[in-house]
N, C-alpha and C positions, 0 to 999 in steps of 0.2 A: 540634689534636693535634700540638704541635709537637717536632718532632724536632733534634737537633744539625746543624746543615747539612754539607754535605760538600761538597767543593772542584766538585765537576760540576754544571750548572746543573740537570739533572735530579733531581738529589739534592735540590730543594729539597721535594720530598715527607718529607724528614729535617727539615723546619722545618714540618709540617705544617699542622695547624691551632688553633689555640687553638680564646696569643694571641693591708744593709752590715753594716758591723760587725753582729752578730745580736741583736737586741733579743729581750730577754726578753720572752714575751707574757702578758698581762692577764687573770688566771685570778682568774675571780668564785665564787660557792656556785653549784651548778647550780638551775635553775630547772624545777621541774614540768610548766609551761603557761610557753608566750613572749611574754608580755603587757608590753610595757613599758610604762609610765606615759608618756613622754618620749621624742623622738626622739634622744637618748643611744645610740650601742653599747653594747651590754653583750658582753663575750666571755669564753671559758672553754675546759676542755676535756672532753670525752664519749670514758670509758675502753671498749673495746671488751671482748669477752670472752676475747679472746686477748692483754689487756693496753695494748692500743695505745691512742695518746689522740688524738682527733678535737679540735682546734683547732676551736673556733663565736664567730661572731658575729651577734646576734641586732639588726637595725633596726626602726625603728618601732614604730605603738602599736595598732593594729587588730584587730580580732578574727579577721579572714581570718589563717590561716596560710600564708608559701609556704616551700617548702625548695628552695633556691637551689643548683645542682651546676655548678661551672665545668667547662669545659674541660680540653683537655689532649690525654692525659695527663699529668699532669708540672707543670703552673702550678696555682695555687692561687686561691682567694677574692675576691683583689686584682685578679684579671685581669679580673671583673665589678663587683665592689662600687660600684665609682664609677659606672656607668654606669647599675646598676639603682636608684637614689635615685629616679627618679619613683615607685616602686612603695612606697614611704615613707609618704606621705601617707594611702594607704588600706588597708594594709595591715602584718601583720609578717613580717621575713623573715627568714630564718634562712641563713645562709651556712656553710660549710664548708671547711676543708680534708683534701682528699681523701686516705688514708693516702700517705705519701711526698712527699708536697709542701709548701710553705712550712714552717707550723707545727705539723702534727702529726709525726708518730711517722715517722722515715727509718729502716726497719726494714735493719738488717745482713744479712737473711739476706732475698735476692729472693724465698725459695717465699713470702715474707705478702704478695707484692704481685702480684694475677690480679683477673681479671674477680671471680670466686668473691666474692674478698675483699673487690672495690669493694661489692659490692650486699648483704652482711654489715654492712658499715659504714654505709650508709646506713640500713639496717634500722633499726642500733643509735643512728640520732639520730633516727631518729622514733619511737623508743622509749623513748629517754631524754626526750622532750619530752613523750609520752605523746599524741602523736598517730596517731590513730587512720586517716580515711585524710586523704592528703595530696595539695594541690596541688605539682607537679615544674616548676619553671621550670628550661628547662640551655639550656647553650652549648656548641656547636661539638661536643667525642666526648660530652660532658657527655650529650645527647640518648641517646646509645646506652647510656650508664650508666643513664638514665632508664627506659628499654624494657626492656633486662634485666632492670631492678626489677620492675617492676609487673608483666613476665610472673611473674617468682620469685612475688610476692606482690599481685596484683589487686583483693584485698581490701583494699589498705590503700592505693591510688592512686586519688584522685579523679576527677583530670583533669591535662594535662602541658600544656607551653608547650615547642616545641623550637624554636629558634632557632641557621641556618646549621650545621642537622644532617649531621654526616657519613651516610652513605647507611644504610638498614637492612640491606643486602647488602656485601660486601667487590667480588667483580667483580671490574671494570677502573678501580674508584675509584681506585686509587693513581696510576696510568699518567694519567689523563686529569688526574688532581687538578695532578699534577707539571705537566704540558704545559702546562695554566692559567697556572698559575703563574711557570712559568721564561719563559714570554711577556711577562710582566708586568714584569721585571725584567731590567736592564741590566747589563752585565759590571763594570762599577761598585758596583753596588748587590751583586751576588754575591760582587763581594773583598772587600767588605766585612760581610758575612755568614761567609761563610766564617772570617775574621779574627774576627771577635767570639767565635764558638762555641767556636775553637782557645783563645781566653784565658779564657771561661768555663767551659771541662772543665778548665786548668791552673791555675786561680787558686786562692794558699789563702788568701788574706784576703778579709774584706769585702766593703771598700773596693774593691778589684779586681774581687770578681764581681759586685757591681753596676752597677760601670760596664763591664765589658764586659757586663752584662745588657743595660743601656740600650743599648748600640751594637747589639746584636745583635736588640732588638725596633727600635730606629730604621729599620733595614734589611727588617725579615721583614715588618713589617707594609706597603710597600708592593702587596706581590699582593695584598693583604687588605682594602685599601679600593679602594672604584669613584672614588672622585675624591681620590687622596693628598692635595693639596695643600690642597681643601677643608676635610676633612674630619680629618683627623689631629689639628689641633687639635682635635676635639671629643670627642676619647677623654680620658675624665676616670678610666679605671681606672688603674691602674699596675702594671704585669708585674714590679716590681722594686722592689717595697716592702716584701715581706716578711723572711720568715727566710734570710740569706744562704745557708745550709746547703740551706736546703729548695728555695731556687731551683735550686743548682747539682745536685741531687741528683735534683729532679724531669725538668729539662733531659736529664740523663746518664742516668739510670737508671728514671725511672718513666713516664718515657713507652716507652722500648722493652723493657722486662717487659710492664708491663698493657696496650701493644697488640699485643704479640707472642701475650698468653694468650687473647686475642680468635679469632683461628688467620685461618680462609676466614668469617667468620662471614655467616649470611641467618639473621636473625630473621622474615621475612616470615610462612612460615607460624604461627609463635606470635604475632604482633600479630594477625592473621586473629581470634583469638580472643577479644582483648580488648575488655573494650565499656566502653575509657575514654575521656570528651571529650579530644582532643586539635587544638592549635592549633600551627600550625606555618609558621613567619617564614622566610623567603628572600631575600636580595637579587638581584636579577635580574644584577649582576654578580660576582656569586659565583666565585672559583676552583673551589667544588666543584657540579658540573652539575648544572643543575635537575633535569632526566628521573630522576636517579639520586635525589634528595629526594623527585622525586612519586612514587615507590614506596613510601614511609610513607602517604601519601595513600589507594596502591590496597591497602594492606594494613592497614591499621586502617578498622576499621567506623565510626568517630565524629573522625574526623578532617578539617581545611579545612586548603587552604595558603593564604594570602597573601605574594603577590608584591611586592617593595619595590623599586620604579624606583630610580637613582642609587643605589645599595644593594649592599655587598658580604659579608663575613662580619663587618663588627659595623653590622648593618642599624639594633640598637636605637640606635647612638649616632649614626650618617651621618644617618637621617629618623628621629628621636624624633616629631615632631611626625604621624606615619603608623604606628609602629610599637607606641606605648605608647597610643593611643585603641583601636585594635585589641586589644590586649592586657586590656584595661580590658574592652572589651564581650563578649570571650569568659569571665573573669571573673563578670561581671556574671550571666550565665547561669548 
């Protein structure tokens, strides 16, 4: 859920959690069923009924359907895409961007961008695919756009994947998340955070907010893995590959609408309800606290967590080799 940072180390709850020039994107016929032939991307976009257009990319060839919801609020598709490639091989995935972010629709007017709206728009790609119910793999808030949905609509969720879920309750998440966090990072690392965010909300070119993109995930992403130095190269996504607009817009603006519209929220008693399989990934060094995660656990009836040793909030990319066999066998079921 990442936020713009602000100059006090506390603030870095404002860089939350997931995570050039604007290329035009690669709008194909839309497709009925997401059956590819070939591990080719195919991409497009999925018009909503209030006009808006949902930017998708569909991978792989398999008959298993997942629909794929990043994070955020505010980053887009690219901030998973690379990382979920094992899931290529046996299955197809369908990826998104979320209204306001990379490549869809950065609506002028904030009331299109709420909770409401998120779980609308998702509706509207499993309906344009004409999937009936669906497997949810998400990341980071992505999980809480997950749960919204399928309480909205139960009928048409198979079973979910949350991985380095934000908490099902608000609480004292934000306070403890920050503390994690500003722990983790040196007065170094925060001037230079801060410095990135200030040239990413004023940059009007490109070229410009992309690389203060890159500076600014270079910096954020240390609290976010259990061993930086290890591990940072194995992030094969890229926070800063998209629609330069959409980056700088989702950053500035759509993360603090659609988690402002969230308010105090505790879904607990409506998961109580649901009787979807649910699997759910953690890393044991997680900035955001386990206790506050296994409450998905105590409030969904068909739910497991597993726990990922050396593992922070992108557990699937630090131990793939723990994270995607798990993933695979809950699947399998």
């Amino acid at each position: 859920m990442p936020r713009l940072a602000r100059p006090c180390s506390v603030r870095l709850r404002a860089a939350a959690l997931i995570v050039a020039a604007s290329m035009p994107a690669v709008t194909t016929p839309a497709e009925a069923q997401p059956r590819p032939t070939g591990q080719r991307a195919r991409e497009g976009y999925v018009t909503t009924a209030d006009g808006a257009r949902l930017f998708y990319r569909i991978v792989g060839g398999r008959a298993d359907t997942l629909v794929a919801i990043h994070g955020g609020p505010g980053v887009d598709l690219e901030s998973i895409a690379g990382d979920f490639t094992p899931l290529n091989a046996k299955h197809t995935v369908i990826f998104y961007d979320q209204r306001g972010t990379g490549r869809s629709t950065l609506p002028a007017d904030t009331a299109r961008l709420n909770a409401t709206q998120q779980i609308a728009d998702l509706d509207a790609i499993r309906t344009h695919f004409r999937l009936d119910r669906v497997t949810l793999i998400a990341h980071s808030y992505g999980p809480l756009l997950a749960a919204t949905y399928a309480i909205a609509h139960p009928d048409h969720v198979r079973r979910m994947i949350l991985m380095g879920p934000v908490p099902p309750r608000r609480g004292d998440f934000w306070r403890r998340f920050a503390e994690n966090s500003a722990s983790r990072m040196d007065s170094a690392g925060q001037r230079e955070l801060s410095s990135a965010s200030r040239r990413l909300q004023s940059a009007t070119a490109g070229d410009s907010v992309r690389a203060a993109c890159r500076d600014y995930w270079r910096a954020a992403m240390v609290p976010r893995l259990a061993e930086p130095a290890r591990t940072l190269p194995l992030i094969r996504s890229d926070l800063c590959a998209s629609d330069a607009r959409g980056i700088q817009y989702g950053l500035s603006t759509t993360n603090r609408v659609v988690m402002g519209s969230y308010g105090d929220w505790d879904i607990r008693a409506q998961l109580r309800t649901l009787r979807v399989p649910t699997l759910i990934i953690h890393g044991e060094q997680e900035a955001i606290p386990m206790d506050l995660v296994e409450e998905w656990v105590a409030a969904l009836p068909l739910a497991r967590l597993v726990k990922v040793p050396r593992a922070a909030h992108f557990a699937y990319a630090e131990r793939p080799e723990l994270v995607w066999p798990a993933v695979e066998a809950f699947l399998r079921k």
